[in-house]
N, C-alpha and C positions, 0 to 999 in steps of 0.2 A: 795200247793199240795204236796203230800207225794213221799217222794221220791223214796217209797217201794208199797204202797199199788195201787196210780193208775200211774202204771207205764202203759207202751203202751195201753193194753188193759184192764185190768182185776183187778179188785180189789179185795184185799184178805179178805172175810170174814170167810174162815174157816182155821186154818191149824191144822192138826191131826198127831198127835204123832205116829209112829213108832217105836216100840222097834226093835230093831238092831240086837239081837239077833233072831230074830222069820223068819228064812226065810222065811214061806208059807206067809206070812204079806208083808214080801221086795216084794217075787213075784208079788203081788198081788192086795196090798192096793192101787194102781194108777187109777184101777178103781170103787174106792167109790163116785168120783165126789168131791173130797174137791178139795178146791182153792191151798191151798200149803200143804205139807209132810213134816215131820217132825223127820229124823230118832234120834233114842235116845240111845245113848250111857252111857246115866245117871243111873237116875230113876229106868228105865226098863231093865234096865241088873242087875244080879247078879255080884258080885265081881269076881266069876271062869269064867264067861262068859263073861269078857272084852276085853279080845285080842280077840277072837275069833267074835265079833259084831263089832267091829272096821276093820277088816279085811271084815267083811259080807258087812258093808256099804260102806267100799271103792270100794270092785266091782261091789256094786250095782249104785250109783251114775257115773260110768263111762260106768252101760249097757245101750242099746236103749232106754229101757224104762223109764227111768230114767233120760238121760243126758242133753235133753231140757226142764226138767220140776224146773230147780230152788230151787233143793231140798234147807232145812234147815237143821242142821246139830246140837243137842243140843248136846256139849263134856260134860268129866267132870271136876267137878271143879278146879279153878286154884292153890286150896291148895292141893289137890289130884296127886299120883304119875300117874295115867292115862292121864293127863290134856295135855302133851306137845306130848305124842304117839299121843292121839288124834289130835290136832291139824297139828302135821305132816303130818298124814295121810288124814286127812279131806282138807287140802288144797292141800296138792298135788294131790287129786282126781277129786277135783275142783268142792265142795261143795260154792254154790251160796253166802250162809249165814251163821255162826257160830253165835249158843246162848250160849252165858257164864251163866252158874247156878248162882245165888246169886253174883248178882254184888254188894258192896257195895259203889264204891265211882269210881271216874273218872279214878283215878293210874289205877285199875283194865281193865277199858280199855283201856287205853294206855302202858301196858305193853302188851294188847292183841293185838293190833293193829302192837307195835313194833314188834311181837316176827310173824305176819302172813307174814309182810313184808320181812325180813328174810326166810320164807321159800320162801317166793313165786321166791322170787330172784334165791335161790337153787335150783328149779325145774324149774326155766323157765318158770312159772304161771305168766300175765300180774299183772305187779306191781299196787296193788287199786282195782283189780279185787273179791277178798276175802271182802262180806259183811258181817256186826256185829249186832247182836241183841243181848241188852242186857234185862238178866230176874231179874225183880226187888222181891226182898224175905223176905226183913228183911223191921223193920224200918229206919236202915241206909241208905238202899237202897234210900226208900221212900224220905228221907232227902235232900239226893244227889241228885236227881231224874235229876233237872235241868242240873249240873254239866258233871252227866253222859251222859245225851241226847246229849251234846256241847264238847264228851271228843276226838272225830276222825271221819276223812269226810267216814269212813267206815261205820259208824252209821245207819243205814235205818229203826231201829225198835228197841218197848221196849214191855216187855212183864209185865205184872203183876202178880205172881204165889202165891198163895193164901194160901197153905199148911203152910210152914215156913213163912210166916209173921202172921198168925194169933199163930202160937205156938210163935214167938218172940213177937207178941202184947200180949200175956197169956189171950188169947180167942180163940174161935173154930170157925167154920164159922154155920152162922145163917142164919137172913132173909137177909145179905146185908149188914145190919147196919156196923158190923165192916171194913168191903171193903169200907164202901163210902170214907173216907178218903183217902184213899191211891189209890183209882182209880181214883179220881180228879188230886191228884198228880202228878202220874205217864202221867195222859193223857197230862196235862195241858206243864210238860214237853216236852212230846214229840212234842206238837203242837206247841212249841217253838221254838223247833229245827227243826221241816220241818219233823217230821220221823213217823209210822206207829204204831199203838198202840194194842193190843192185852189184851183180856181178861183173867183173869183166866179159868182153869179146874172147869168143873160140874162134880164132881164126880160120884155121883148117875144117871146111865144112863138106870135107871129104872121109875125115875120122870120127864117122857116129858114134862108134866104143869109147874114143876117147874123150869124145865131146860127153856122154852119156856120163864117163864116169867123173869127169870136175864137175857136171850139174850133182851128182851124188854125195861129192864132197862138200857142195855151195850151201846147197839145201842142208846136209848133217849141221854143218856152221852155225847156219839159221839165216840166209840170205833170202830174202823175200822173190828175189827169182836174178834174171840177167838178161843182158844185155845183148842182142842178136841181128847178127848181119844176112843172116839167108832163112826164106821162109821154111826150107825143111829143116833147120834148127826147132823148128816151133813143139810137132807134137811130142820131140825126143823130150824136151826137156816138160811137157807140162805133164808125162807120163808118169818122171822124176817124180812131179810134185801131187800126182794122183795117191791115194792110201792104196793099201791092198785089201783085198775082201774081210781078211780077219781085223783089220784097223778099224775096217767102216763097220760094220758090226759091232765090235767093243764098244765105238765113239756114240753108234746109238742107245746101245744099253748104259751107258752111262748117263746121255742126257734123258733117255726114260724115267732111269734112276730119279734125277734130279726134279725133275717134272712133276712125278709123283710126290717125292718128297715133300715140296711146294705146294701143290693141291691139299695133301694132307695135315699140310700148319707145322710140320715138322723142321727142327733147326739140324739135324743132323741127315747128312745123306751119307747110305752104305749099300754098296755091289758086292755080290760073291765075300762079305765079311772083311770086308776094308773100306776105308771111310774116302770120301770124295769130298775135296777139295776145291776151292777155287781155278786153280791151276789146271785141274783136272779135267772140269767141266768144259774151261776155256779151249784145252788141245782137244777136247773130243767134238763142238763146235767147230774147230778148225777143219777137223779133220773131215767133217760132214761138208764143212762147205767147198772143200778142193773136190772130195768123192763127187758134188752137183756138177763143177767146171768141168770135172778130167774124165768123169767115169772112172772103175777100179781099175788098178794099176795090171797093165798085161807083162 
């Protein structure tokens, strides 16, 4: 089980990007319905506008709105003069999770790991309390993939970002084809390490079918959900991760199954003349708990 994704209750199948400099978005974007938030210190800021979004997201992550929802927190890079302002700030606001842009190898998080510990001491933040997600970019990334998933028990998540890897592959994105690789990778890592997996950006938030059909392929994969820039990305894809009526029906007779089994002191459980398994029970539990988030699939 993930040590991010099905934590108490709720599984992350969305989390949506937040540009950090966009107040009426800090205000606001909490209620689009995604699973996790994501402000962005990156990407989505210009160069003039970095103190000043860094400063936006520290008082936001410490307002109501905001302070039991687990925000994520993408800084920037760790070769970049912003990187350690960022992380000060971000930890000592007591940002749930930090994503490192373009991780390429395990040193990178374990100097990130070192350097969180450190503040957190400095400010009185419980020490191990500051989790890591790292975003995989390059092929080195892809390389490392294992390394890094296993580099600090901060770990809880890997993301896979689509843009710069395929400019480092010297390919663009297509039907898929060039991601298969590196989404096998990146996942198979995480599943390795016990930690939470996430999708690339759909860019095009104009092509619902198409957007529709790489969440169908994410999910087939086994991708715990992805990564999303516009709030109507949200119900397409938690739709994806909804069962269909006949799923959620089996998933409860199964766990009926097991239920009873139990009650009755019995070591063996069997449905319709076939034996239920560990594995069994487990998807059919999954499957209950997206049918609570999603409702059945339309």
């Amino acid at each position: 089980m993930s040590k991010y994704t099905l934590t108490a209750a709720k599984p992350t199948r969305s989390m949506m990007f937040i540009p950090a400099a966009n107040a009426a978005m800090l205000s606001t974007a909490h209620v689009y319905g995604a699973d996790k938030y994501m402000f962005d210190l990156e990407d989505a800021v210009s160069l003039r506008e970095k103190d000043t979004a860094r400063l936006m997201a520290y008082n936001a992550i410490q307002s109501p709105m905001w302070r039991d929802k687990g925000v994520v927190v993408r800084i920037n890079g760790i070769d970049t003069p912003f990187y350690d302002d960022d992380l000060q700030a971000m930890v000592r606001a007591g940002a749930d999770v930090i994503r490192l842009p373009m991780t390429q190898d395990a040193q990178m998080i374990k100097d990130l790991d070192a350097r969180i510990g450190e503040i957190e001491k400095e400010c009185g933040r419980e020490f191990g309390s500051t989790n890591v997600m790292a975003a995989i970019e390059s092929a080195s990334g892809v390389v490392n993939a294992v390394e890094i998933a296993k580099a600090s028990p901060r770990m809880v998540a890997m993301a896979l970002a689509g843009f710069d890897y395929v400019v480092d592959m010297h390919t663009s994105r297509g039907d898929g084809t060039e991601l298969f690789y590196a989404r096998c990778a990146v996942l198979h890592a995480a599943r390795y390490a016990g930690l939470a997996c996430f999708d690339v950006v759909y860019g095009n938030v104009d092509d619902t079918a198409g957007f529709v059909k790489e969440c169908e392929l994410i999910k087939q994969l086994g991708f715990d959900g992805k990564s999303l820039v516009n709030p109507r990305q949200i119900a397409p894809l938690h739709n994806v991760y909804a069962p269909t009526e006949k799923q959620y029906d089996q998933a409860k007779r199964v766990v009926a199954a097991a239920q009873e089994a139990e009650a009755r002191g019995l070591g063996v459980v069997a449905l319709d003349g076939k034996m239920i398994d560990g594995p069994i029970l487990t998807e059919a539990e999954r499957t209950i708990q997206y049918a609570e988030l999603s409702g059945i699939r339309r």
